[in-house]
N, C-alpha and C positions, 0 to 999 in steps of 0.2 A: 504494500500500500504506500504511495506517495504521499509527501507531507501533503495538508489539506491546504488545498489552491487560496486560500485566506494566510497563509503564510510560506507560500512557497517563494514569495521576494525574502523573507528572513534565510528560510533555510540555505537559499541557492548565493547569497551575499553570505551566509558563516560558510559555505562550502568554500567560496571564492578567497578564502583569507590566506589560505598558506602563499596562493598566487600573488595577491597584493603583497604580499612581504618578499618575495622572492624577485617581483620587480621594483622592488624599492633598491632591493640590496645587489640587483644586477652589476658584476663590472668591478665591484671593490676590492681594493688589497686589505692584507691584513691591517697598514700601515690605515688604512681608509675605517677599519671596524672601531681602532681602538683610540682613534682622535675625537675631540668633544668640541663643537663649538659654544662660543663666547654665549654663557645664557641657558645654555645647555647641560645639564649635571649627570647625563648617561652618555656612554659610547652606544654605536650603532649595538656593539656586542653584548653591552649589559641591556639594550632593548630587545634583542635578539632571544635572551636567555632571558631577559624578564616575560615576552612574551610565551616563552616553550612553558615556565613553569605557573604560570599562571593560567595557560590553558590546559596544564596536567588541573590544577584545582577546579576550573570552570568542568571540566568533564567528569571529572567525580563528584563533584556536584549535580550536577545535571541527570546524573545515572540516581545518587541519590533520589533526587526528585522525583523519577521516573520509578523506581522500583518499590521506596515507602510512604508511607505515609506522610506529609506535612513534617517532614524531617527536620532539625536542626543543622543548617552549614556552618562551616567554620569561615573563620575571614582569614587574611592573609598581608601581616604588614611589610607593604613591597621592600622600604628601607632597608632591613632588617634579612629578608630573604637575598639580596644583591648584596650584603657585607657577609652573611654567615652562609652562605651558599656560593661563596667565590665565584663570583659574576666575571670579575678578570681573570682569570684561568680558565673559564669553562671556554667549547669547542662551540665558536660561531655555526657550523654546519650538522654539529650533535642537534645543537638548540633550535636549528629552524628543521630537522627531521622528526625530534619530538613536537612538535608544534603542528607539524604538518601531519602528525598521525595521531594525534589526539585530537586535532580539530577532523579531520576525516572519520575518524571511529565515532566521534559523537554525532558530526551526520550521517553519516549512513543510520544510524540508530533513528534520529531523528525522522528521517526521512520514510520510515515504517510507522511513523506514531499519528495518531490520531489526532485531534481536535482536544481533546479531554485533557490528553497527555501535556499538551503544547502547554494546558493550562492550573497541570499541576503544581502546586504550591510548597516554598522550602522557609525556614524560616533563618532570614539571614542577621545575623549579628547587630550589625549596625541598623541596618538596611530595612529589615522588619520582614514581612510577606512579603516575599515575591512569587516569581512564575518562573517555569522553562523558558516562553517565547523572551519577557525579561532577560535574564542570561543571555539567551540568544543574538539579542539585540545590544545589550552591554560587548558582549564579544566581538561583535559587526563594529563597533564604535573604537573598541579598545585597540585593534589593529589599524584602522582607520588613525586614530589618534599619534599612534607610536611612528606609523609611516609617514606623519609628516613631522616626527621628531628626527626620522633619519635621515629624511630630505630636508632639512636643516642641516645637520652632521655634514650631509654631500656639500653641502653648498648651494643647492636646486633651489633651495626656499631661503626667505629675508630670516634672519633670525628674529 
């Protein structure tokens, strides 16, 4: 079953996310991952790995949601996860292959769910009640948002 035609632009824009990052970071050297511009407090590579393990947490989240009840999520403080999770040492190409198969494993998943499902409910931390399609659309933003952190980094964008 395809996701239902009322959120088949969410679904098929979070499918589209490994793509948008993969052309953001088209063409760069190493020398290019780990430079910051003026204004800017992450390299392309701690965006790169901030966004792999924060979509390892959106997808477990998400499966949460999907499998119990009105569950309890955890939240996740980015700072914190980029200093004690060696964001500078980790492997630019690790980090956007987990990214790229944790956001594909949750759509595919997605993409079998119903209506009901889309609007299943988690209960997040800060955040309060949310939904799947929420997530889903946080995720669509989140990448969206990082990509023009790194087209800033390139130079493409004004700071």
């Amino acid at each position: 079953m395809p996701a239902p035609n009322e959120y088949r632009q969410q679904h098929d824009a979070f499918a589209r996310g490994p793509a948008v990052l993969r052309a953001a970071i088209e063409g760069l050297t190493v020398g290019d991952l780990t430079r910051r511009s003026d204004g800017v407090g992450w390299s392309t590579r701690d965006v790169m790995v901030h966004l792999a393990d924060m979509e390892l947490a959106r997808s477990v989240r998400i499966r949460m949601m999907l499998a119990e009840e009105n569950p309890v999520l955890f939240s996740a403080n980015e700072e914190l996860w980029q200093r004690r999770l060696h964001y500078l040492w980790r492997s630019p190409e690790a980090a956007l292959t987990l990214f790229e198969m944790a956001r594909f494993s949750t759509a595919e998943i997605l993409g079998q769910c119903g209506r009901e499902a889309w609007m299943r409910p988690g209960q997040h931390p800060e955040d309060g009640e949310i939904t799947v399609l929420e997530l889903v659309e946080r995720g669509i933003r989140h990448v969206s948002d990082h990509v023009e952190q790194i087209l800033v980094n390139r130079g493409s964008a004004p700071a």
